[in-house]
N, C-alpha and C positions, 0 to 999 in steps of 0.2 A: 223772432222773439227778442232778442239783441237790440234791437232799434224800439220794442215796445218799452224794455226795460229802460234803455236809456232816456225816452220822451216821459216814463217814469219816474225818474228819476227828478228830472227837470221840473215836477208838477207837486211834489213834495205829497205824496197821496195819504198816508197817517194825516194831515194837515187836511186835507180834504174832507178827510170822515171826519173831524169836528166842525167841519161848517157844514154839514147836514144835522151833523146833530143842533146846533144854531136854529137852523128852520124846524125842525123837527119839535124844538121848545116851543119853538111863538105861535107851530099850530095846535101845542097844546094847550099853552096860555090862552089861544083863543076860544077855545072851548071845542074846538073842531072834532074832536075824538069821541067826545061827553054827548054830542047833540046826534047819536044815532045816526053820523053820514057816512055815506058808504061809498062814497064818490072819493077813492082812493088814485083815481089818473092824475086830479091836482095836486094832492100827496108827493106824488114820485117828479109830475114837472117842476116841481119846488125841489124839489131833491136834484133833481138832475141841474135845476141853474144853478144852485148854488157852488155844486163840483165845477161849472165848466166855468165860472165867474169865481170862485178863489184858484182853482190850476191854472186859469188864464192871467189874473194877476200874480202868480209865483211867477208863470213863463217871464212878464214880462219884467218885474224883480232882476232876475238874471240876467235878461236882456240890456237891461241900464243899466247891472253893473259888472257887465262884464270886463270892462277895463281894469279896475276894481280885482275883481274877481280874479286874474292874471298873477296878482299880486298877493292876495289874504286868500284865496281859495281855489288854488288851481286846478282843484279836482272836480271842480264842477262841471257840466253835460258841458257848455259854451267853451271856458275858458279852453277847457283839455281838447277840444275839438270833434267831440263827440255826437254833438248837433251845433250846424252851422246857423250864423247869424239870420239869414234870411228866412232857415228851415224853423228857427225859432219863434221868429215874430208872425209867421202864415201858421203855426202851430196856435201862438198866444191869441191870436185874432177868431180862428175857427173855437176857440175856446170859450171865448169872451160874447162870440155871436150866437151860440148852441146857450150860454147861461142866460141873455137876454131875449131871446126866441122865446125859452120855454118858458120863463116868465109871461109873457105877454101873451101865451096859453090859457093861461090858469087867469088872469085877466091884467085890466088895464093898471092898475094902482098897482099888480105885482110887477109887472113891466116898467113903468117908470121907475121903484124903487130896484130893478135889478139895472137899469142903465148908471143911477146916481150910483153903483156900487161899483160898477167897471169905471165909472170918471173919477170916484174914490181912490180905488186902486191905481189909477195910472197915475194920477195927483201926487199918490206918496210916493210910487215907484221913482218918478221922473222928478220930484222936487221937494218934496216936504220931508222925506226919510232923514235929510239932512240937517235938519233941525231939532234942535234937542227937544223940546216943545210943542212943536207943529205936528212933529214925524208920529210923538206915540198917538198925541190928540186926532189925526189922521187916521192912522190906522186902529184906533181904537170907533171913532165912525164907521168905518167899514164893517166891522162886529157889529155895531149897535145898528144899524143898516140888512144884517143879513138877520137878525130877530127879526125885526120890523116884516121880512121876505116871508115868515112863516107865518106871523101876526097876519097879513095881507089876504089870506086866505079868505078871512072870515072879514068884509071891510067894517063893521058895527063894533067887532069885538076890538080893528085896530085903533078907531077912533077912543077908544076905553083906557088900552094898553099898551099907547106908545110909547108911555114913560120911559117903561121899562127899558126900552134900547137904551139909557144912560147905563145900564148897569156892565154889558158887557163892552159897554165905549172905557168905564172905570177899569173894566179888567185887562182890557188890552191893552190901555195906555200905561198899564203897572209891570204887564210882561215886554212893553216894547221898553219902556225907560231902562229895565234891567236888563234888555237885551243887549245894549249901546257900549256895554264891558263886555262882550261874549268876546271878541278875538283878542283886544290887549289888555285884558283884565276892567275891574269896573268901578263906581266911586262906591263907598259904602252907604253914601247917602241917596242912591239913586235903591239903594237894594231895601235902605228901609223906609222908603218913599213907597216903594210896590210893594211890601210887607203891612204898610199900614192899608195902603186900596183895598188888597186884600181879605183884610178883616170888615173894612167898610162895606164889600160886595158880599161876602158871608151873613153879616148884620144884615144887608135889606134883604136877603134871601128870606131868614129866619123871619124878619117882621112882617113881610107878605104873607107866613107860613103862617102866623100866628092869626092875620087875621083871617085866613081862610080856612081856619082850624085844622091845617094839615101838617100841623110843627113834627110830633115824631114818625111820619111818613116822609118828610123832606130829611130830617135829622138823616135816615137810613143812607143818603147821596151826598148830605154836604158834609158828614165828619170823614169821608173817608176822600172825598175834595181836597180838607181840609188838611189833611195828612200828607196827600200826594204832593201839595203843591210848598207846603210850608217845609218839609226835611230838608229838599235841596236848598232851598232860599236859606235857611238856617246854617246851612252848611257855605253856602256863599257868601253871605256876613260874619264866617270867621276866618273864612281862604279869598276873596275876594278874586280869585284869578281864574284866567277866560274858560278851563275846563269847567270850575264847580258853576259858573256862571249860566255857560252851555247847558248842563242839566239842569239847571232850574229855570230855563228857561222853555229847555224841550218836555219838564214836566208840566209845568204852566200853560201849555201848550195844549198840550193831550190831555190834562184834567178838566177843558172846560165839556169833557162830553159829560162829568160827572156835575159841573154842575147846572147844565144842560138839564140832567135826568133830574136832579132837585129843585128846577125850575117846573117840570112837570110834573114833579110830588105837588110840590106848592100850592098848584090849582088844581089836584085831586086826581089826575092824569094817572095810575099806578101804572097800566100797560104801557103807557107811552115811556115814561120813568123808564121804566125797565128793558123796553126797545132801546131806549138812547144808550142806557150804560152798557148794554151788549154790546156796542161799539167798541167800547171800550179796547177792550183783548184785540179785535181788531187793528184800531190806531197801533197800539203799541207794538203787534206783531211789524205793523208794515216800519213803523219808525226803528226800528232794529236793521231793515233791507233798505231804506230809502233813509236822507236827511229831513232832518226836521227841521233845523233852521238852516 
C-alpha cells in the first residue's frame, strides 16, 4: 500500500478526475448520451486513456524535472527518493501505452488523437514548459486535445464540434501563465491576463447556452465555476505571492470539472452535467491527500 500510495502520489490523481471529466464533456457535446446508446464500453475506454495519458504525462513532468525538483521541491516521489528514476519512466510509459491502447479501442480517429496527446505532453514536459508563451500555449493544446478524445466518439458530431477544443486550450493557457509565479511569487499582469481568459471562456459557455436554449440549465455549473475559480485569483492580485498563487491555481485546476458539467448543461446533457460535477467532491477529497500542482 506504501508504494501504491507513493506512484500515487507521483500521478497527481484529483488532476486525473478532471480529465475524465474533459472526455466525459465532448461525449456529451456530441450528442452521445441523447441518441439512446447504450454502448457504454467506449465510455469507460475513453475514460480510462484519458487517466493513463494525463498520470503518464504528470510521471513524466517529474521525470524532467527532477533536477529541478532537488531544488524547488524536494518532496516530491523522485527528488526524495521515493520512486527511482528508472522505476519512474517504466511507470510513465506503461501509463502512456494503457491511455493510447484504449483509445484505438474505441476507434481509429480516437487513437490518433490519444497519440498527438502523449506527443503534446512530452513536447511541453521536455521543452516548451520553459517558455513563457509556448509552455501555457502547449499545455493548453493538450486540454483542447483531450475534449477533442470524448468529441471522437461520435466522428460526425467531431467534425461539427471541433471548435470547441479552443475553449479549454483558453483555459489552460490562463491557469498555466498564472502558474509561472506559484513558487517565487508572480507578475500581476500574468494574473490579470488569466482573469480576463477567464471571463472570455465563461462568455462562450453562456453564448453556446443561449443558442441551444439551455442558458439557465448551464447557469446552475458555471456561477458556481465562476466563484471557485475567481476568489483565489482575486485574492492573488492583491498578495501576489507563491502561497495565494498555489491556490488559485490548484482551484483552477479542480473547477474545470464544473465547467466540464456546464459544457454538458449547454447541449442539454442534465445527467451527464450532473455525473461530471459529482467528481467534483471527489477531486477535491484526493487534492487534500495528493498535490495538485
Amino acid at each position: 500500500m506504501g508504494k501504491i500510495h507513493t506512484y500515487l502520489r507521483l500521478m497527481r490523481p484529483a488532476n486525473v478526475v478532471t480529465s475524465i471529466a474533459d472526455v466525459l464533456a465532448g461525449i456529451a457535446i456530441s450528442g452521445y448520451f441523447l441518441n439512446g446508446n447504450t454502448d457504454y464500453a467506449s465510455v469507460l475506454l475513453l475514460c480510462l486513456s484519458t487517466a493513463g495519458l494525463y498520470a503518464g504525462g504528470i510521471v513524466f513532468n517529474d521525470i524532467f524535472d527532477a533536477d529541478l525538483d532537488k531544488i524547488e521541491r524536494p518532496e516530491r516521489a523522485i527528488p526524495s527518493g521515493a520512486v527511482g528514476m528508472r522505476e519512474a519512466v517504466i511507470l510513465g510509459c506503461i501509463l502512456l501505452v494503457i491511455g493510447i491502447v484504449a483509445a484505438f479501442l474505441v476507434g481509429l480517429l480516437s487513437g490518433m488523437i490519444a497519440v498527438a496527446i502523449a506527443a503534446a505532453a512530452l513536447l511541453y514536459n521536455k521543452f516548451s514548459k520553459h517558455h513563457s508563451f509556448i509552455g501555457p500555449l502547449n499545455m493548453g493544446i493538450c486540454r483542447g486535445l483531450n475534449l477533442w478524445l470524448g468529441l471522437s466518439i461520435l466522428s460526425y458530431s467531431f467534425n461539427q464540434w471541433q471548435i470547441l477544443g479552443l475553449v479549454p486550450l483558453i483555459y489552460i493557457y490562463s491557469i498555466t501563465m498564472i502558474s509561472q509565479g506559484e513558487v517565487h511569487g508572480g507578475k500581476i499582469s500574468n494574473l490579470y491576463i488569466g482573469g480576463f481568459l477567464y471571463l472570455v471562456v465563461a462568455s462562450f459557455i453562456l453564448t453556446v447556452a443561449r443558442v441551444t436554449d439551455n442558458l439557465l440549465l448551464t447557469l446552475l455549473f458555471l456561477l458556481p465555476f465562476a466563484y471557485m475559480i475567481l476568489l483565489p485569483l482575486i485574492a492573488a492580485i492583491e498578495e501576489p505571492i507563491g502561497k495565494n498563487i498555489g491556490k488559485a491555481v490548484k482551484a483552477g485546476v479542480i473547477a474545470l470539472i464544473l465547467m466540464d458539467a456546464a459544457w454538458a448543461a449547454a447541449f442539454g446533457s442534465l445527467y451527464a452535467a450532473i455525473a461530471i460535477a459529482s467528481l467534483l467532491p471527489i477531486s477535491i477529497w484526493l487534492s487534500k491527500r495528493f498535490a495538485v500542482t
